[in-house]
C-alpha positions as CSV (number, residue, x, y, z in Angstrom):
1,X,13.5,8.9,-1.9
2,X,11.9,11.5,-3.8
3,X,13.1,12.7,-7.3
4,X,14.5,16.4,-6.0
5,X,16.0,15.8,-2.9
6,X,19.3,16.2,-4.7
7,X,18.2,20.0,-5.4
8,X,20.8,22.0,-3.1
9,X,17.8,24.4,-1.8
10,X,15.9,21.2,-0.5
11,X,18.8,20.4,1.9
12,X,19.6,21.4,5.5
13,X,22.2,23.6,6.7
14,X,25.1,21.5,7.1
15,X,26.5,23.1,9.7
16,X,23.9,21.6,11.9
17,X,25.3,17.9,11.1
18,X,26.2,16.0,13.4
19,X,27.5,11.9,13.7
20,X,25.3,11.2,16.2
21,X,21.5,12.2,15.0
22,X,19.2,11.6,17.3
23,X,19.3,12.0,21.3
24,X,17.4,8.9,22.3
25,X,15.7,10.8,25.2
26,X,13.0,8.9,24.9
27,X,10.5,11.2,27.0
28,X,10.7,13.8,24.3
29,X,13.3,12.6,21.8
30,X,13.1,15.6,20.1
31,X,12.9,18.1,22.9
32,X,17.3,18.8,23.6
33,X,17.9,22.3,22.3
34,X,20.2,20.8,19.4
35,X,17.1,19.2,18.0
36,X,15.2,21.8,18.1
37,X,17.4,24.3,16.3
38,X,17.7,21.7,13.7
39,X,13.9,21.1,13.3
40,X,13.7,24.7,12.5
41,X,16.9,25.0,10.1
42,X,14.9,21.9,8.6
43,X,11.6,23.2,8.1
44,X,12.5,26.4,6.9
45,X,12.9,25.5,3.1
46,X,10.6,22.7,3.0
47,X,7.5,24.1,5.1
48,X,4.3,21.9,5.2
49,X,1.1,22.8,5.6
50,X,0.2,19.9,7.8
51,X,0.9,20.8,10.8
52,X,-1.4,18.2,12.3
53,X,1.8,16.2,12.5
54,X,4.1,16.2,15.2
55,X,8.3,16.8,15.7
56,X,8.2,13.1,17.0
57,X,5.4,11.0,18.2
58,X,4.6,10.3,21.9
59,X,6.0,6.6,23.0
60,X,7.2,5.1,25.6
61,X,10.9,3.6,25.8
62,X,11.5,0.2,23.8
63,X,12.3,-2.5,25.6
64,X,15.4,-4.3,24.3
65,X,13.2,-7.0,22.8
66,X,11.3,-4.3,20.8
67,X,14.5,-2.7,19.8
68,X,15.4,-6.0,18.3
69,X,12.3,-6.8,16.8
70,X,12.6,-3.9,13.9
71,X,15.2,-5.6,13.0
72,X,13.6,-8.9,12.2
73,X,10.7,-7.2,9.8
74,X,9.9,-3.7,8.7
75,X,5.8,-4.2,9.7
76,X,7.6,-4.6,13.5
77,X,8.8,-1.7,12.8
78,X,6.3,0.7,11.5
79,X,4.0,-0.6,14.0
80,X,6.1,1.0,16.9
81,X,5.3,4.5,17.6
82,X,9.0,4.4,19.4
83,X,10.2,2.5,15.5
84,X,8.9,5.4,13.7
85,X,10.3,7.8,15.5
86,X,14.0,6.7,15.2
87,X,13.3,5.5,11.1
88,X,12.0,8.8,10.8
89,X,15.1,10.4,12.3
90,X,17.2,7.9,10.1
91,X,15.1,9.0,6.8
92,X,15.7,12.9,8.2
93,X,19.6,11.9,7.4
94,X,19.0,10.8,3.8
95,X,16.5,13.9,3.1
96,X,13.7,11.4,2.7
97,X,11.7,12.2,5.6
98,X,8.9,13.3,3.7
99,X,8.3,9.5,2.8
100,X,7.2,8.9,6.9
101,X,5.7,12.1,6.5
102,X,3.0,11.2,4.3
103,X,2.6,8.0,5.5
104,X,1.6,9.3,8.9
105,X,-0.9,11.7,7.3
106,X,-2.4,9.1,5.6
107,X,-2.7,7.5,8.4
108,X,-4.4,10.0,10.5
109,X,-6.7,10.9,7.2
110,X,-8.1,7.5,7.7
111,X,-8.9,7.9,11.1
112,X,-11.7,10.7,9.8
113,X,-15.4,10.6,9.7
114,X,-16.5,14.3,9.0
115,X,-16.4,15.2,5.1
116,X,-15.3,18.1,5.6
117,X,-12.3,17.6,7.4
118,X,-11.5,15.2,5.0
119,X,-11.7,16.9,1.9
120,X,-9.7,20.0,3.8
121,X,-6.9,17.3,4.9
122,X,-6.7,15.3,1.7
123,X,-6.1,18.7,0.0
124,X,-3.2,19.6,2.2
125,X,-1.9,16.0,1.8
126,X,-2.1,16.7,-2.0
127,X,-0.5,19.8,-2.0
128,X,2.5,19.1,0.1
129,X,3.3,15.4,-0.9
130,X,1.9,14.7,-4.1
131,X,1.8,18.1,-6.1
132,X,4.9,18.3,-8.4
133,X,5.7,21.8,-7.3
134,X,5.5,20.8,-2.9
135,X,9.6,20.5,-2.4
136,X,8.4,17.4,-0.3
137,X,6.5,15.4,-2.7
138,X,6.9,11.9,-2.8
139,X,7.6,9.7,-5.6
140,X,5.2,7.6,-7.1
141,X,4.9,6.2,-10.6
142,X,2.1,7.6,-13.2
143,X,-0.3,5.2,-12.7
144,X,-0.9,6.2,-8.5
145,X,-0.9,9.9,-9.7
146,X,-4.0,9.1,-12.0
147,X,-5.7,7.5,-9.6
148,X,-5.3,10.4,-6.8
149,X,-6.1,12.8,-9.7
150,X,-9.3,11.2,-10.1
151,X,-10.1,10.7,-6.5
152,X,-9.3,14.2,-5.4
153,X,-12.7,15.1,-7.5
154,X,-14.7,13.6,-4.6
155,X,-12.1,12.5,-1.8
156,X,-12.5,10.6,0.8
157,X,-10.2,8.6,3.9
158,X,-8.5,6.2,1.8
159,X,-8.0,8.6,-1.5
160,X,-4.4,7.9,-1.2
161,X,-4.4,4.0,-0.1
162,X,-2.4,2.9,-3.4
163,X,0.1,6.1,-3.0
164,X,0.6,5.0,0.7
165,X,1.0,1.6,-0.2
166,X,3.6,2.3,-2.9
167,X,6.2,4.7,-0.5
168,X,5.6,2.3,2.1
169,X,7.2,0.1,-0.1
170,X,9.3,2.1,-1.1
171,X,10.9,2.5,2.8
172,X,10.5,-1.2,3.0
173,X,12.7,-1.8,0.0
174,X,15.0,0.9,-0.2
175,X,16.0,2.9,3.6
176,X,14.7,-0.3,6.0
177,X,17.7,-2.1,4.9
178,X,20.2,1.2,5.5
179,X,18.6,1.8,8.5
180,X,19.5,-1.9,9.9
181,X,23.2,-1.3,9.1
182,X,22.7,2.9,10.0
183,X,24.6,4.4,13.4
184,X,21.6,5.4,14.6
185,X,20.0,1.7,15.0
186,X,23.1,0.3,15.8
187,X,23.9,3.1,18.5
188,X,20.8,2.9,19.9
189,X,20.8,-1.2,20.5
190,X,24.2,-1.2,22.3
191,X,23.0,1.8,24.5
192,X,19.8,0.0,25.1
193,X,21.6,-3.5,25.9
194,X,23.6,-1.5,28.5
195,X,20.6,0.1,30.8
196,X,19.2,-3.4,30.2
197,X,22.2,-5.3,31.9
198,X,23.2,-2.7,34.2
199,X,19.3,-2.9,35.6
């Protein structure tokens, strides 16, 4: 988690908390009307520039065996388009969303050829994750922050490899473990293991 998401203007509404946070309508998990009115409450204080990234990404429903294969290791995981999309709702709980965030727009940065998308998309990546005045940037030690510093002079796709490797890490190390033992894994499995069995 980053270093200010203690700061009470970087947190949601809590009025629009509820026990059970995500839907699990897998079509368009973030498409019921309560998620929507919470995305917005959400994004309202911590805007991003990027957006190039969607509420949720497109996936198909998990099979039970997937379901149960995050839990046996975090690469599992991330490699699930349906995976992120529930961690990223768990991370969205403990205000550290912005860790998936910048992960994905790595990601995506590395999937460009044209220069000048790049340097226009590392630029935005810099401003809203790694600047120390973005509300969502991400923690990383001094050591990545020279490196970017000096690769932002001429960027390029994998400008932020050791930054991505480091809050990957990070979610590895620190939320994977919480997310195992979260509601939100745990309510999804038994509801998954039901339409399994009554099938």
């Amino acid at each position: 988690m980053s270093r200010h998401e203690t700061s009470p203007t970087s947190l949601p509404p809590t009025s629009n908390h509820r026990p059970n946070a995500c839907c699990f309508c897998w079509c368009c998990c973030c498409s019921c009307s309560w998620n929507e009115d919470r995305e917005r409450a959400w994004r309202a204080p911590r805007e991003t520039k990027l957006e190039t990234i969607p509420n949720c990404e497109a996936c198909t429903k998990p099979s039970p065996e997937e379901v149960r294969g995050w839990a046996q290791s975090f690469d599992k995981l991330m490699k699930s388009p349906a995976g992120r999309n529930v961690f990223r709702e768990f991370l969205r709980t403990e205000y550290s969303e912005e860790n998936m965030l910048f992960w994905l727009a790595c990601e995506e940065l590395k999937t460009e050829c044209n220069k000048h998308t790049i340097d226009e998309k590392a630029r935005v990546i810099y401003e809203d994750y790694i600047s120390i005045l973005s509300p969502k940037e991400v923690s990383l030690d001094s050591r990545v922050r020279e490196v970017i510093n000096r690769k932002m002079q001429e960027p390029s796709s994998h400008t932020f490899d050791d930054a991505q490797l480091q809050i990957y890490t990070l979610m590895h190390r620190d939320s994977y473990p919480r997310f195992l033992n979260s509601a939100i894994y745990k309510s999804l499995l038994q509801s998954i293991s039901r339409s399994s069995s009554e099938s």
